[in-house]
C-alpha positions in Angstrom: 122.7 191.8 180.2 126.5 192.7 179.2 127.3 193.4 182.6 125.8 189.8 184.2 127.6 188.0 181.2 130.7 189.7 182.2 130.2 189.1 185.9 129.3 185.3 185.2 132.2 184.6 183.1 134.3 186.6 185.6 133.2 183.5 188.1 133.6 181.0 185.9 137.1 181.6 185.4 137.7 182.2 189.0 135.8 178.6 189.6 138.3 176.9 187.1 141.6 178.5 188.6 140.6 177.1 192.2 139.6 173.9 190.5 143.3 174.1 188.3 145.4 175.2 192.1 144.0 172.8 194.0 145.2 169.5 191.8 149.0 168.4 192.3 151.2 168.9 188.7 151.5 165.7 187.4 147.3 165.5 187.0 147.6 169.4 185.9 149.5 168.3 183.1 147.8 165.7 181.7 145.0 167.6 181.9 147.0 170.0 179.5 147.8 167.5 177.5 143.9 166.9 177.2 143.3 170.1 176.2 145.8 170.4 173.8 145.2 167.0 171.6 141.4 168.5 171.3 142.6 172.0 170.0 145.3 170.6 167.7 144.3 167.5 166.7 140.5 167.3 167.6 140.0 164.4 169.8 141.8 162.3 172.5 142.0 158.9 174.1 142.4 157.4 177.1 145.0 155.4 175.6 146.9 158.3 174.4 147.0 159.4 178.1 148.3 156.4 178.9 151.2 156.1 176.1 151.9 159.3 177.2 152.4 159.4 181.0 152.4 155.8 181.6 149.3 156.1 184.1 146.9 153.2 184.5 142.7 153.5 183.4 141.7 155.0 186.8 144.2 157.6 187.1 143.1 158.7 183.3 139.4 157.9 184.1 139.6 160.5 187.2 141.5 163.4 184.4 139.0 162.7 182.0 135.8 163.3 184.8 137.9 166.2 186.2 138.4 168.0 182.7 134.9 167.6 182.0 133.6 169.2 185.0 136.2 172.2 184.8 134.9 173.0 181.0 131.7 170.8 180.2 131.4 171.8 176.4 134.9 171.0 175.5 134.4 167.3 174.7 132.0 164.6 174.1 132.7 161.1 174.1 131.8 158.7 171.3 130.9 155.7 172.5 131.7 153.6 170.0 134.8 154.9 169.3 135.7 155.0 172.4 137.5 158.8 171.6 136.5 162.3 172.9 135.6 164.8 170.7 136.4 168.4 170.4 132.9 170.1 170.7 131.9 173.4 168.4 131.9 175.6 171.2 135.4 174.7 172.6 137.5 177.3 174.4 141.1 176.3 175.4 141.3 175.6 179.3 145.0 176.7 179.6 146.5 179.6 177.3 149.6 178.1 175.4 153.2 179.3 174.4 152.8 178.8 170.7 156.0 178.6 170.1 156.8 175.6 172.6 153.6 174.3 170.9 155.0 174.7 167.2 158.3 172.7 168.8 156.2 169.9 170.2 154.8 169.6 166.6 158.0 169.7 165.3 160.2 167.2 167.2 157.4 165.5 169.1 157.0 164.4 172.8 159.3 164.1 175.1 161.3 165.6 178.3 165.2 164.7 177.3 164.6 161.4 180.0 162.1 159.4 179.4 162.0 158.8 175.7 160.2 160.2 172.6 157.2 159.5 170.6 156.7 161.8 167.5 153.8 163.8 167.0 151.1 162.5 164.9 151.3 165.5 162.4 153.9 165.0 159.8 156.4 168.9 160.4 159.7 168.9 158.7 161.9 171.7 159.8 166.1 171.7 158.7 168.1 169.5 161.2 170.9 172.0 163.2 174.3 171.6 161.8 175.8 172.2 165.0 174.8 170.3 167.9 176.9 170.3 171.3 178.6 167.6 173.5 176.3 166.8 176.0 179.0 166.7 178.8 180.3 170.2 177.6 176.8 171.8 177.6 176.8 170.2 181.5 180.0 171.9 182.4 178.6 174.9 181.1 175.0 174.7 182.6 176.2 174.1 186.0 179.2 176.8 186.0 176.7 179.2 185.2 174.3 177.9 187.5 176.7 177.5 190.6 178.5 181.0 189.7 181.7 179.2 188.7 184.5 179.9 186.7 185.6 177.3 184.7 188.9 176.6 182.3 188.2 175.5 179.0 190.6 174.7 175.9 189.0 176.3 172.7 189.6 176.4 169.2 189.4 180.4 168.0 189.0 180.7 164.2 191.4 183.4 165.0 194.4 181.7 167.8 193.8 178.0 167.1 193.9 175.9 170.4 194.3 177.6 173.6 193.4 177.2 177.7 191.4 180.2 179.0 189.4 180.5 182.0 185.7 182.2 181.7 183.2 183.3 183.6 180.1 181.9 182.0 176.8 183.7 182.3 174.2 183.0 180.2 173.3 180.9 177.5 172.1 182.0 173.7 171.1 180.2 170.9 171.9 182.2 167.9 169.6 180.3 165.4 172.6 178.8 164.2 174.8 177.7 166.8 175.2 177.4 170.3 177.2 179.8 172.2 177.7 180.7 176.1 178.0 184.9 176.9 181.3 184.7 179.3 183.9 186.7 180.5 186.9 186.0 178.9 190.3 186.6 181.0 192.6 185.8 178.3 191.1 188.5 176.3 190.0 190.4 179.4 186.8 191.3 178.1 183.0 189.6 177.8 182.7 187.5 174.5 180.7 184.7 172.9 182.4 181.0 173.3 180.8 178.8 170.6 179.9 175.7 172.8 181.0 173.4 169.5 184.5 174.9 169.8 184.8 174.4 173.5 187.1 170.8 173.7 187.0 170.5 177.1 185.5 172.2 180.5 187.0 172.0 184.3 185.1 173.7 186.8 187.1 175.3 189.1 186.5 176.3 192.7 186.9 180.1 192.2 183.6 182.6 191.7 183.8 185.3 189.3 185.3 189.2 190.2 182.4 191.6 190.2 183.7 193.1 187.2 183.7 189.5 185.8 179.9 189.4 186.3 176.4 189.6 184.2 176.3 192.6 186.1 179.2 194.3 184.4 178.3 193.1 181.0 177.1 196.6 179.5 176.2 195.3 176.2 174.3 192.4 177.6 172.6 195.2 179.9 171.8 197.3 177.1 168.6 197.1 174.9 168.2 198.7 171.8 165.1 199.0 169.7 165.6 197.8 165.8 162.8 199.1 163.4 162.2 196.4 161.2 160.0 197.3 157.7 159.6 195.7 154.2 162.3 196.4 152.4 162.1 199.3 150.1 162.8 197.3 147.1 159.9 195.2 147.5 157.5 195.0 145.0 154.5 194.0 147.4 155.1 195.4 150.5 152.2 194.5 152.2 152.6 190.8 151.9 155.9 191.3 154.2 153.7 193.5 156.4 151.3 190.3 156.8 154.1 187.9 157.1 155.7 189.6 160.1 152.4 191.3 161.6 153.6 194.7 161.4 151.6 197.6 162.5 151.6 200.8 160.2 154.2 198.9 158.0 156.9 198.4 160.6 158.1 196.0 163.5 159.5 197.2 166.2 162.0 194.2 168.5 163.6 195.2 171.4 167.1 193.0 171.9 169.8 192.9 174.1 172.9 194.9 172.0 174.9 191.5 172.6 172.2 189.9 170.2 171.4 192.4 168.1 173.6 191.5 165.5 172.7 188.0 165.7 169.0 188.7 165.3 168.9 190.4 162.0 171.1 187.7 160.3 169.1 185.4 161.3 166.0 187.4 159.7 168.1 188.4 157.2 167.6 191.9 157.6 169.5 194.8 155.2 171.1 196.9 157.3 172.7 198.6 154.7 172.5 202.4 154.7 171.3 201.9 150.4 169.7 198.6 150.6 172.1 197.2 148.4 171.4 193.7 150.0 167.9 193.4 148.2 169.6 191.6 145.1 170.7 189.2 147.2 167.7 185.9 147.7 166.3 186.5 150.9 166.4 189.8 151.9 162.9 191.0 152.4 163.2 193.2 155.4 165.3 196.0 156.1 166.4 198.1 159.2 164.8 201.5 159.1 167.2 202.6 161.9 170.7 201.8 161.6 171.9 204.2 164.0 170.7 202.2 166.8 173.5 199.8 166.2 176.1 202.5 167.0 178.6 200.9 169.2 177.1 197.9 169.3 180.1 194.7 169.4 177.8 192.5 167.8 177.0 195.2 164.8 179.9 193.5 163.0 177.5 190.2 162.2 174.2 192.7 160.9 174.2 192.0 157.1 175.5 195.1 155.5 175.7 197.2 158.2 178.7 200.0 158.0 179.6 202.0 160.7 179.8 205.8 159.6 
C-alpha cells in the first residue's frame, strides 16, 4: 500500500512539473503568487492578481482554472465572497526561499521598476543607515559584470580623499553596509570599498591582470568552518540552542575567510579566547573555535578575537 502511495505521488509530482514547464513565466509567476497569498495569508482574489500584474479578468480567469487543475485541494472558491480559500489539506505547489519570503513581508511587492504596494501584514524591521547612490552602485554592477576596471575617488577613514583604480569583483552586504570586494592598485592588494565612501566611478576600457582577478583572491577562495555554540555564560543554554537550530548544542557556518569577520559581528558572536564579551548586552553566542580565524584579514572585525 506504502509502495503504490509512493509510486502515485511520484506521478503526481511528475504530472505537475510537466504542467509547471510547459507554461511561459509571466503565467508561472502568478501562479506563484497564487500559491503564496493562500499559504501566507489564506485566501486570494482575482483582483489581487490584477493589482498585482496588471492583467485583465481572462488572463486571471485562465491562472485561476490552471492552478486548480495542477493541485485541486488547494482552494475553494466562495461564492459570495467572491475569494478563494486555502483548503485544510493544502500543500504548497512551489517550494519557497523563506528568506526572500520574509523580505516580501517586510518591504512588500515590488521589482525596483514598476512600483510598490506593501504587504498586507503589518512587519517592522530597522531602516539601513547606509544606503548607496544609485548611479555608484551602477558603475559598480556593470564593472564587475563587464570585467572592467574602473577609477574611483574614495574617502578612506584612514587617507582622506584619494583616486585609485580597482578591479571590482563581487558584491557583499555586510548587514550593515554595502561594500564591493576589489583589487586595489594603490594599495596593491584585494580590499573592501565601502560603496557609501566611493564619490565617484569611471569605467575605464582596461580588464583586470590575472593576478588582479576573483581568481587570485585567496581569502575570498578560502572557506573556513566557525563553530558557533551558546555562550558558556549563559544561563539557559538551550533556549540559544532553539533560537539558532543547533544540533548537539552547536552550529556549524561555513564562510568565505573574507567574511568571516563580518559574520560574527553581525551575530555578535564572542570570539574571545575567555568569553569576556558575555557582560556585554547581546552576546549570546560564542565561537568554540577561534583558531579557525588564524590568518584571516577580516579576523580584525570578529568581536574579541586576539591573535595568539
Amino acid at each position: 500500500m506504502t509502495l503504490q502511495t509512493d509510486q502515485q505521488n511520484a506521478a503526481n509530482d511528475k504530472e505537475k512539473e510537466l504542467k509547471l514547464n510547459s507554461i511561459g513565466s509571466a503565467q508561472r509567476e502568478r501562479l506563484a503568487f497564487i500559491d503564496f497569498a493562500l499559504y501566507f495569508l489564506g485566501e486570494v482574489t482575482r483582483k489581487d492578481l490584477i493589482d498585482r500584474f496588471a492583467v485583465g479578468h481572462a488572463a486571471t480567469t485562465r491562472d485561476f482554472a490552471l492552478y486548480k487543475e495542477i493541485i485541486p485541494n488547494n482552494l475553494k472558491l466562495d461564492m459570495r465572497s467572491k475569494k478563494y480559500y486555502k483548503q485544510p489539506e493544502f500543500t504548497p505547489l512551489f517550494e519557497l526561499d523563506l528568506s526572500k519570503t520574509l523580505a516580501t513581508i517586510a518591504l512588500g511587492y515590488g521589482d525596483g521598476f514598476s512600483g510598490h504596494q506593501d504587504f498586507p501584514i503589518s512587519c517592522e524591521s530597522p531602516k539601513s543607515l547606509t544606503v548607496p547612490r544609485t548611479p555608484i552602485m551602477a558603475a559598480l554592477c556593470e564593472g564587475i559584470y563587464r570585467n572592467k576596471l574602473i577609477e574611483i575617488a574614495y574617502f578612506s577613514t584612514s587617507s582622506g580623499k584619494s583616486t585609485r583604480v580597482i578591479a571590482p569583483h563581487s558584491l557583499v552586504n555586510s548587514g550593515n553596509r554595502w561594500h564591493v570586494r576589489s583589487f586595489d592598485r594603490k594599495n596593491n592588494q584585494f580590499m573592501d570599498v565601502v560603496c557609501n565612501r566611493v564619490i565617484s566611478a569611471l569605467l575605464l576600457e582596461d580588464s583586470p591582470q590575472s593576478h588582479e582577478r576573483i581568481e587570485s583572491d585567496r581569502q575570498w577562495q578560502k572557506f573556513i568552518e566557525l563553530e558557533l555554540i551558546p555562550h558558556p555564560k549563559q544561563n539557559n543554554p538551550e533556549a540559544i540552542e532553539l533560537d539558532f537550530e543547533m544540533k548537539n548544542g552547536k552550529k556549524i557556518i561555513e564562510a568565505r575567510a573574507a567574511l568571516a569577520g563580518y559574520l560574527l559581528r553581525k551575530w555578535e558572536v564572542d570570539c574571545s579566547q575567555d568569553g569576556s564579551l558575555h557582560h556585554t548586552v547581546g552576546y549570546q553566542l560564542a565561537l568554540a573555535n577561534p583558531q579557525a580565524l588564524y590568518q584571516v584579514t577580516s579576523a580584525c572585525l570578529a568581536p574579541g578575537y586576539r591573535e595568539e
